[in-house]
Wavefront OBJ file of the C-alpha trace (Angstrom):
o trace
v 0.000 0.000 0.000
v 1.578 3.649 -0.814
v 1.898 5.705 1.954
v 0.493 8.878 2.562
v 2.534 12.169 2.182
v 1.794 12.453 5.807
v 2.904 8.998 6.674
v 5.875 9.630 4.842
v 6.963 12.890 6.671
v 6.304 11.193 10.182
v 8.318 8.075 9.151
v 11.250 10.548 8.232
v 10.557 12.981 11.238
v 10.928 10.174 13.700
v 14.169 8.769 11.848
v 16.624 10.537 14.403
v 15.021 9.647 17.691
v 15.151 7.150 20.255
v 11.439 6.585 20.127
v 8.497 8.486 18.931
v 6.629 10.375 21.079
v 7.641 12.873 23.949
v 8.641 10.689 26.983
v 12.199 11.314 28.348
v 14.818 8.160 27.746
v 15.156 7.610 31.426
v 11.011 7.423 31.486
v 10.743 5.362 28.403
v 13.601 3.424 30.231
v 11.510 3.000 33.196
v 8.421 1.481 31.541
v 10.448 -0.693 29.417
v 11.650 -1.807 32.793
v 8.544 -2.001 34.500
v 6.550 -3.944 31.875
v 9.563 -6.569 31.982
v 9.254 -7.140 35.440
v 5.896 -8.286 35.025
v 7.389 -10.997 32.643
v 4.287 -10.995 30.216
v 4.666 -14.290 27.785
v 2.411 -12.339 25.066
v 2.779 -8.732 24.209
v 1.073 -6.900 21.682
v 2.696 -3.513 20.805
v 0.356 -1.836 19.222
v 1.376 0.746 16.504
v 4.654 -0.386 16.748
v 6.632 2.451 14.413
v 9.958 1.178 13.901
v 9.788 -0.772 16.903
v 12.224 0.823 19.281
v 9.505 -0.068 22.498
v 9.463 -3.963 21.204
v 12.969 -3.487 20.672
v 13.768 -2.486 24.164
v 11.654 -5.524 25.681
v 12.625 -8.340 24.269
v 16.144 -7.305 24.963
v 15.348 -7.288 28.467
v 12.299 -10.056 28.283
v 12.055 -13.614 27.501
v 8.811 -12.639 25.871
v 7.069 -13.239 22.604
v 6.037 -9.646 21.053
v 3.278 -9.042 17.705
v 4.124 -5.504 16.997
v 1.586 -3.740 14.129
v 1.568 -0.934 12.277
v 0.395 0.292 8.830
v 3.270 2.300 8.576
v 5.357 0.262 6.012
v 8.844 2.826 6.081
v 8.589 2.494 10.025
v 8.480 -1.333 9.589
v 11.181 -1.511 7.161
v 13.534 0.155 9.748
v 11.987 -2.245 12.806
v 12.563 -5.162 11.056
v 16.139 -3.683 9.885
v 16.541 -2.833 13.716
v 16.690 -6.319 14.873
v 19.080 -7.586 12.547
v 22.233 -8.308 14.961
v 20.543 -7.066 18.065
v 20.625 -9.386 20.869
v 17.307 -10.096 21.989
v 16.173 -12.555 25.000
v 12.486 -12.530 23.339
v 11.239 -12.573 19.758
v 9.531 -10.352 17.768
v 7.237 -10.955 14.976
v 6.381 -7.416 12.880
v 3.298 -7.266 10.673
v 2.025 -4.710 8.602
v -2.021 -5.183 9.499
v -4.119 -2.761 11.265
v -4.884 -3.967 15.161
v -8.537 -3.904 14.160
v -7.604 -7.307 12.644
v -6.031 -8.582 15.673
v -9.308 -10.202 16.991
v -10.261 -13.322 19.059
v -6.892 -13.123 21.153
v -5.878 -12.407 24.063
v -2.350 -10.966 25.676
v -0.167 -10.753 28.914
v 0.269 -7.415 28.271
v -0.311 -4.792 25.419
v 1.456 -1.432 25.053
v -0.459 1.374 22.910
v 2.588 4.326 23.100
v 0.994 7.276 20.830
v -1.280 4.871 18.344
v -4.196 5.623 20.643
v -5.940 6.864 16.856
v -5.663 3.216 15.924
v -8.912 3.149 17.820
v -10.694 6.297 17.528
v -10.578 8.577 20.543
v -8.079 7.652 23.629
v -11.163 6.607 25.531
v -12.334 3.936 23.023
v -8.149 3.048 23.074
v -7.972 1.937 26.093
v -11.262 0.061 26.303
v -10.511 -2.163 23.033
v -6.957 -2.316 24.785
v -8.231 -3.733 27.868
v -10.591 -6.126 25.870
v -7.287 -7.779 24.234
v -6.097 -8.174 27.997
v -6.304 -11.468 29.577
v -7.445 -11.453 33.276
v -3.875 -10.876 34.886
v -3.231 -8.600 32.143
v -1.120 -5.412 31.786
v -1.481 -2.335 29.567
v 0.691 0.399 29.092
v -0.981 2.962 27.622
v 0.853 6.378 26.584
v -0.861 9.809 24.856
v -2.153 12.775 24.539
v -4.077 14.500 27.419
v -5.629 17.625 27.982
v -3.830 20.225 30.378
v -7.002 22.347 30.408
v -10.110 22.285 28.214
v -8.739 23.393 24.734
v -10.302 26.400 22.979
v -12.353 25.811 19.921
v -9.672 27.378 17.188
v -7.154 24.619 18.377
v -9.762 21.976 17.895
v -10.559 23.617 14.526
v -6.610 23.769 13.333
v -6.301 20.157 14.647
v -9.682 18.822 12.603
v -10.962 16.827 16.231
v -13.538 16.876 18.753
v -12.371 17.626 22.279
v -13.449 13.988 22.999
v -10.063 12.384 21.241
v -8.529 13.243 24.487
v -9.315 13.498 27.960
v -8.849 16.342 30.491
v -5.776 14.608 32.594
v -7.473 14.427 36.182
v -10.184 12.500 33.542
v -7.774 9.408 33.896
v -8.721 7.284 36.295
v -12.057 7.616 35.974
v -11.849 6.487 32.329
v -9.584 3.366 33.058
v -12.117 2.113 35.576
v -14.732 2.415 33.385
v -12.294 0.157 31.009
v -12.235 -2.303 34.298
v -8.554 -1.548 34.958
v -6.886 0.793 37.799
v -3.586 3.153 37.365
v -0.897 1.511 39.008
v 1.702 4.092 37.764
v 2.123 7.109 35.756
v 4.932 8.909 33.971
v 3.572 12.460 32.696
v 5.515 14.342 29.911
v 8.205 17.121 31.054
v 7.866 20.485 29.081
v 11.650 20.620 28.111
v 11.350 16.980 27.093
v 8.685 17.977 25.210
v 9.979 20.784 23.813
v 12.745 19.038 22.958
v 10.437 16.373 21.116
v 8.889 19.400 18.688
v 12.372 20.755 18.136
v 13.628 17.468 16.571
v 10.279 16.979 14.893
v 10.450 20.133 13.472
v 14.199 20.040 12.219
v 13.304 16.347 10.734
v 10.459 17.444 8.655
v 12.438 20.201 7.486
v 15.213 17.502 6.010
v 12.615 15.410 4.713
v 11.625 18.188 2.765
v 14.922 18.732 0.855
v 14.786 15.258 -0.356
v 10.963 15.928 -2.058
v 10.212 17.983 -5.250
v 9.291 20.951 -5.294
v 5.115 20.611 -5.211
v 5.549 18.191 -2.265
v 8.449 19.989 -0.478
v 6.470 22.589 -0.368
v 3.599 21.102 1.155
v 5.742 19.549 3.836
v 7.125 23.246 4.830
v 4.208 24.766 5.008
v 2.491 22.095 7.078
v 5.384 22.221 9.424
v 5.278 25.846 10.287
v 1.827 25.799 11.213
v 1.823 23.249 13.298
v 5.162 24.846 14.941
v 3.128 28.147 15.130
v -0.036 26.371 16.374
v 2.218 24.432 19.318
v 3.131 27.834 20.169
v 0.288 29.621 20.099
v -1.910 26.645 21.759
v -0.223 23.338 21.985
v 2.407 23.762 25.031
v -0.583 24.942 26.908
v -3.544 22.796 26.315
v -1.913 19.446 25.535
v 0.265 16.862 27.626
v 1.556 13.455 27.310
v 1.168 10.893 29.849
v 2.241 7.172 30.262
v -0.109 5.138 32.433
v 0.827 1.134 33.544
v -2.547 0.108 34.214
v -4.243 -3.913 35.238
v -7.692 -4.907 36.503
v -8.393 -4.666 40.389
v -7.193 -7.726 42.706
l 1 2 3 4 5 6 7 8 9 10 11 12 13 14 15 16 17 18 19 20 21 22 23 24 25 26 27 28 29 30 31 32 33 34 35 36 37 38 39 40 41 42 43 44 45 46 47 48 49 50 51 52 53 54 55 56 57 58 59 60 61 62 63 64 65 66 67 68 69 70 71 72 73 74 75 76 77 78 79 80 81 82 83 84 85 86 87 88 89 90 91 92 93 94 95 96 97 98 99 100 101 102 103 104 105 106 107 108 109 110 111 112 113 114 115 116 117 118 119 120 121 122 123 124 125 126 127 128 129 130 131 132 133 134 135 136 137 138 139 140 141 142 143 144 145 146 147 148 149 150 151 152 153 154 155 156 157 158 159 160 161 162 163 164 165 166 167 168 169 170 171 172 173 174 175 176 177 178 179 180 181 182 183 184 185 186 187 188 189 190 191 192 193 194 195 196 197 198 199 200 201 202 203 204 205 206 207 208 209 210 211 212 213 214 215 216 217 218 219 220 221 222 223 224 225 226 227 228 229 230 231 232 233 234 235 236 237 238 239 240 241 242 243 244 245 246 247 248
């Protein structure tokens, strides 16, 4: 399937990172660590990118991981990634959507920034929890809302103020979902300032290597979203990391 011009520009954004969304290394660290000392058999990773969260686990975890992802550049790289790597566990890559992922069940299942896989981050973490077994863990990692967002953001972004919730919204929604916070990394604003700064820069390069009609289209989508983070983003919107089971 040919990728988007979109999917192409976040494939090449995210080239340079560690991993693709705002946590700090010591945090993403941290929940690698965390989910391996549950010592999950199954994991699904759901939008998987170029794997650097599977990656990290099965070099620490003697654990069998299905990562997904539609994203076929971002899957190139994964499956690239793992050539020569020394991994305790095994990873098996697919390019499918996790709609098709149906009738099974897993130890665990981590959903870091793919939450749109599903639809809003509410309905994310119920199918999540749905794919959990009983003694199940999720890790579930994106967007929140700081404060109630004003309508022009929502406009600029093309979404409902539903795709997110407000953060003290949390628990509230993961009980509904059956499951209870156990732990919680939220989002630094240098380390996410320091995310937009390397997302910005990486778009940039991507667009020297397009012509001139799509180049174009790439710069000009990139300084309005760095305009519109300024002007609305590092105030309304957070990113938060919950580790998350079902009650004893």
């Amino acid at each position: 399937m040919a990728l988007t011009l979109a999917q192409r520009m976040s494939a090449a954004a995210h080239r340079d990172m560690p991993h693709a969304n705002p946590l700090s290394s010591e945090q993403f660290d941290s929940l690698v660590k965390a989910l391996a000392d549950e010592r999950p058999r199954e994991v699904l990773d759901v939008g998987c990118g170029w794997g650097s969260f599977a990656i990290a686990l099965a070099q620490v975890s003697d654990t069998s991981i299905l990562g997904v992802d539609i994203n076929t550049e971002f899957l190139a790289r994964a499956r690239s990634s793992t050539t020569g790597a020394k991994l305790i566990g095994s990873i098996d890559f697919r390019e499918t959507s996790v709609m098709a992922v149906t009738n099974r069940e897993f130890d665990a299942v981590a959903c870091i920034g793919s939450a749109q896989a599903f639809g809003t981050t509410t309905q994310a973490v119920e199918r999540c929890a749905a794919l959990l077994r009983d003694d199940g863990i999720l890790l579930f990692a994106d967007g929140v809302w700081e404060q109630a967002p004003p309508q022009e953001f929502l406009d600029f972004l093309g979404i409902e103020a539903s795709t997110y919730w407000l953060r003290e919204e949390a628990e509230a929604v993961f009980e509904r979902a059956g499951l209870i916070i156990r732990r919680q990394e939220v989002t630094s604003a240098l380390s996410w300032s320091a995310y937009e700064d390397a997302i910005h820069a990486g778009r940039l390069r991507f667009a020297g290597s397009l012509d001139k009609e799509e180049a174009d289209a790439v710069r000009t989508r990139t300084e309005a979203w760095t305009a519109a983070w300024q002007r609305w983003g590092r105030h309304y919107l957070g990113f938060v990391a919950y580790l998350a089971s079902r009650p004893v």
